[in-house]
C-alpha positions as CSV (number, residue, x, y, z in Angstrom):
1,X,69.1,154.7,91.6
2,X,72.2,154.8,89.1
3,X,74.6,152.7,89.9
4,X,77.4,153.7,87.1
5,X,78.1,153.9,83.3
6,X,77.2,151.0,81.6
7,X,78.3,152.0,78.3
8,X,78.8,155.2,76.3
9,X,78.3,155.0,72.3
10,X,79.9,156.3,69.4
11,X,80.2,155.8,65.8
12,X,83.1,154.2,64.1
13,X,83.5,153.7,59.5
14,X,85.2,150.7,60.0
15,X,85.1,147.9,63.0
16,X,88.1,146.1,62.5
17,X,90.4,149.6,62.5
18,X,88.3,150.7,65.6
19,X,89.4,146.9,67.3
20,X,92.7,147.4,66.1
21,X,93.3,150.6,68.3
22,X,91.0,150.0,71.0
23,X,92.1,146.4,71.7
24,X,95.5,145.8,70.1
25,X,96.9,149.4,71.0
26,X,94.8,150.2,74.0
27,X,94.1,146.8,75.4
28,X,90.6,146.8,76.0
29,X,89.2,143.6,75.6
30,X,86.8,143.0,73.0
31,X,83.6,141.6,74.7
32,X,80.6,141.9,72.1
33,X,80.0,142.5,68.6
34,X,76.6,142.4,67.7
35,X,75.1,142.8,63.9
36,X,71.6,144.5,64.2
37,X,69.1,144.5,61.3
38,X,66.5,145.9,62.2
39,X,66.0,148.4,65.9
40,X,63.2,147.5,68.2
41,X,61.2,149.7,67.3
42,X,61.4,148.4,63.5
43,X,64.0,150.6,61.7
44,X,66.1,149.1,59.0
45,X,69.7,148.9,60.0
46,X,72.8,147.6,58.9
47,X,75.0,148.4,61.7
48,X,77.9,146.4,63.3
49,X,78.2,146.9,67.2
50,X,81.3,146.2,69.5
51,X,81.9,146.3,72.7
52,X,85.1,146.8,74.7
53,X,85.3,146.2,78.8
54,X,86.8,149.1,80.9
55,X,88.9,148.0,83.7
56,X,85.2,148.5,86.6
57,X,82.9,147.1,84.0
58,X,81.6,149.8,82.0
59,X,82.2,149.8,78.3
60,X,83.0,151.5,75.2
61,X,80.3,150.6,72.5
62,X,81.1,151.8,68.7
63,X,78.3,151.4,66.1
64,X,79.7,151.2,62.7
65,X,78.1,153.3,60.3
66,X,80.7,153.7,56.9
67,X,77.9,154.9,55.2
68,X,76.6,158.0,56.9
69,X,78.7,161.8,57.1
70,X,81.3,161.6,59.7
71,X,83.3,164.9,59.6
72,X,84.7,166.1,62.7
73,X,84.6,169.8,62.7
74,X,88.4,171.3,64.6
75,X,87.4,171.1,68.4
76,X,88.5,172.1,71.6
77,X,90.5,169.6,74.1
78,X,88.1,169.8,76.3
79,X,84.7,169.5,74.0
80,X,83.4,166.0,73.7
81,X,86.3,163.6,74.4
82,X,86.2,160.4,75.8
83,X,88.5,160.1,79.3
84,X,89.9,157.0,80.2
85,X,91.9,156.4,84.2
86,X,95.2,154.8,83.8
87,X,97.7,154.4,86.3
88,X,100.4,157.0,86.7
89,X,103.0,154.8,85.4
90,X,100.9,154.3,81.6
91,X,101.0,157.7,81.3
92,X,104.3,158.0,80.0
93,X,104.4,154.8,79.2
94,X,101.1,155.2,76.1
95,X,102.5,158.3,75.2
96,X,106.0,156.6,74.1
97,X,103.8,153.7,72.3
98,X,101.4,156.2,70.4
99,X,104.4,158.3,69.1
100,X,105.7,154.9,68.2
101,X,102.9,154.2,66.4
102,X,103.2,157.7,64.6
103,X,99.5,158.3,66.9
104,X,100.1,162.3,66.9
105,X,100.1,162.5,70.8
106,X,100.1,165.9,73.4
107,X,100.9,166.1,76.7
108,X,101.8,165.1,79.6
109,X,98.9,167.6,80.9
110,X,99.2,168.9,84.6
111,X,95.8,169.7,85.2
112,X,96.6,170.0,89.4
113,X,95.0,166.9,90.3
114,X,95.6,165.0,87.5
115,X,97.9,164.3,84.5
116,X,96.4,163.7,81.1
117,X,97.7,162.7,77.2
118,X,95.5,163.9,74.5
119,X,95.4,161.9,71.1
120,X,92.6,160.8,68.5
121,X,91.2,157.3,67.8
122,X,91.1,156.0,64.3
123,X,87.4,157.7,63.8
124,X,88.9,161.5,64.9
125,X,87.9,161.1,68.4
126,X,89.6,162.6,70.8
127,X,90.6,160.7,73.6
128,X,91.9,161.3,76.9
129,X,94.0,159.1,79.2
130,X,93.9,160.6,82.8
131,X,95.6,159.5,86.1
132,X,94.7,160.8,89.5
133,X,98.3,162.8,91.1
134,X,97.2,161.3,94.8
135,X,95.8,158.4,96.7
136,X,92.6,158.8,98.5
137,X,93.3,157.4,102.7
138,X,91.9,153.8,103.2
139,X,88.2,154.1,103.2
140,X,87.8,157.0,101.0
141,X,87.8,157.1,97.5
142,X,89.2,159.6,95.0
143,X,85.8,161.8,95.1
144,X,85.5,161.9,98.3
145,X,89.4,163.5,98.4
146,X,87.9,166.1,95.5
147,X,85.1,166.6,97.1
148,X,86.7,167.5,100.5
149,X,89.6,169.9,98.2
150,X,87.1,171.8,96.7
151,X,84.8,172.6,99.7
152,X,88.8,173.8,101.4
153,X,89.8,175.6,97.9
154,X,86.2,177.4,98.6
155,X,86.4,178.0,101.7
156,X,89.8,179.6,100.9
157,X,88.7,181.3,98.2
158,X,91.2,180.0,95.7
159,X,90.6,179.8,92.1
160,X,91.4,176.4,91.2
161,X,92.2,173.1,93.2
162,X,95.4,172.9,94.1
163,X,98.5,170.7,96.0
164,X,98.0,172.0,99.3
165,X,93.9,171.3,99.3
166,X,94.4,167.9,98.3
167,X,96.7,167.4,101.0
168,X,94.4,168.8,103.5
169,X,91.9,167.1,102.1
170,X,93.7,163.8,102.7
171,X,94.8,164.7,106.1
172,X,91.0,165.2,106.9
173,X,89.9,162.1,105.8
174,X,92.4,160.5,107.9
175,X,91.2,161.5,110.7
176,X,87.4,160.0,109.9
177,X,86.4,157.5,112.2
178,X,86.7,154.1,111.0
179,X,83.0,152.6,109.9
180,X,81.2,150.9,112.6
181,X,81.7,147.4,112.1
182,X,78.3,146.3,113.9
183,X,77.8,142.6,113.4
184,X,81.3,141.4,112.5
C-alpha cells in the first residue's frame, strides 16, 4: 500500500544555484547530497544529488546534470509544475520576497478552493505555492472536505467547486460522529 510521496526528481545545471533558491529563498532544508558514479545497474555517471525536506517528510530531489540539453520549451501554468502547500499567510508574504528578489512572480491565483503564486526556479521550473481557502472540521482532513464538495457540486450539477459546497461540505462533516474510542 502507498503510504505518500517520498520524493519527486528533477534535473538542475548547477547545485549550489538550485540550494540557493530552494533553501536560502524557500527554506527547505537541505538534507542529502549524494555524488553517484556509477547507477546500480552499472551506468557511468557523474551526477550530484540533493535533497530538500518538505514540511510532512517527503522531498524535493534535483539531479544535477550541466552537461546534458535542458531547454524548457514555453508551457502552460498548469503543465508540469511542482505545487508546494504554504500557509495562507506566506502567500503574500513569498510573493513580496520573490519580487524583491527580482523572481518574476504571478498571482495571487483564486482557483475557488485555493490561492496560488506562480514563479520559476533557477532551472525554468515552474513552481507553484498553494494554500487551502478553508479548514477541514476536527477529524477530517482537507480531502475529505474536497471530497464531500465535489460529490455536493455533482449532485448540484455545478460546473466547478465552489464557496457554498465547501461550506456544506464542512457543515457535513461536523455532524460525523466522533470515532469510537474502544479501548481508551
Amino acid at each position: 500500500m502507498i503510504k505518500g510521496l517520498h520524493h519527486n526528481a528533477y534535473r538542475c545545471r548547477d547545485s549550489e544555484e538550485t540550494r540557493r533558491f530552494y533553501e536560502d529563498f524557500l527554506g527547505l532544508p537541505l538534507v542529502s547530497t549524494l555524488e553517484i558514479k556509477e547507477t546500480k545497474s552499472g551506468r557511468k555517471t557523474d551526477t550530484l544529488h540533493t535533497f530538500y525536506r518538505l514540511g510532512d517528510g517527503s522531498c524535493l530531489a534535483f539531479f544535477e546534470a550541466p552537461d546534458m540539453p535542458f531547454e524548457f520549451k514555453k508551457q502552460h501554468d498548469y503543465d508540469l509544475h511542482i505545487a508546494l502547500e504554504v500557509r495562507p499567510a506566506a502567500i503574500r508574504k513569498m510573493m513580496a520576497k520573490g519580487k524583491a528578489k527580482g523572481i518574476e512572480t504571478r498571482g495571487v491565483s483564486d482557483h475557488g478552493f485555493i490561492d496560488s503564486i506562480y514563479f520559476r526556479d533557477p532551472n525554468g521550473q515552474l513552481l507553484e505555492l498553494a494554500c487551502y481557502k478553508f479548514e477541514p472540521p476536527a477529524g477530517a482532513t482537507h480531502a475529505d472536505v474536497l471530497r464531500a464538495a465535489h460529490n455536493i457540486r455533482l449532485a448540484r450539477g455545478a460546473y466547478n467547486i465552489a464557496d457554498e459546497h465547501l461550506a456544506d461540505a464542512i457543515e457535513l462533516l461536523s455532524r460525523r460522529p466522533a470515532p469510537d474510542k474502544k479501548g481508551a
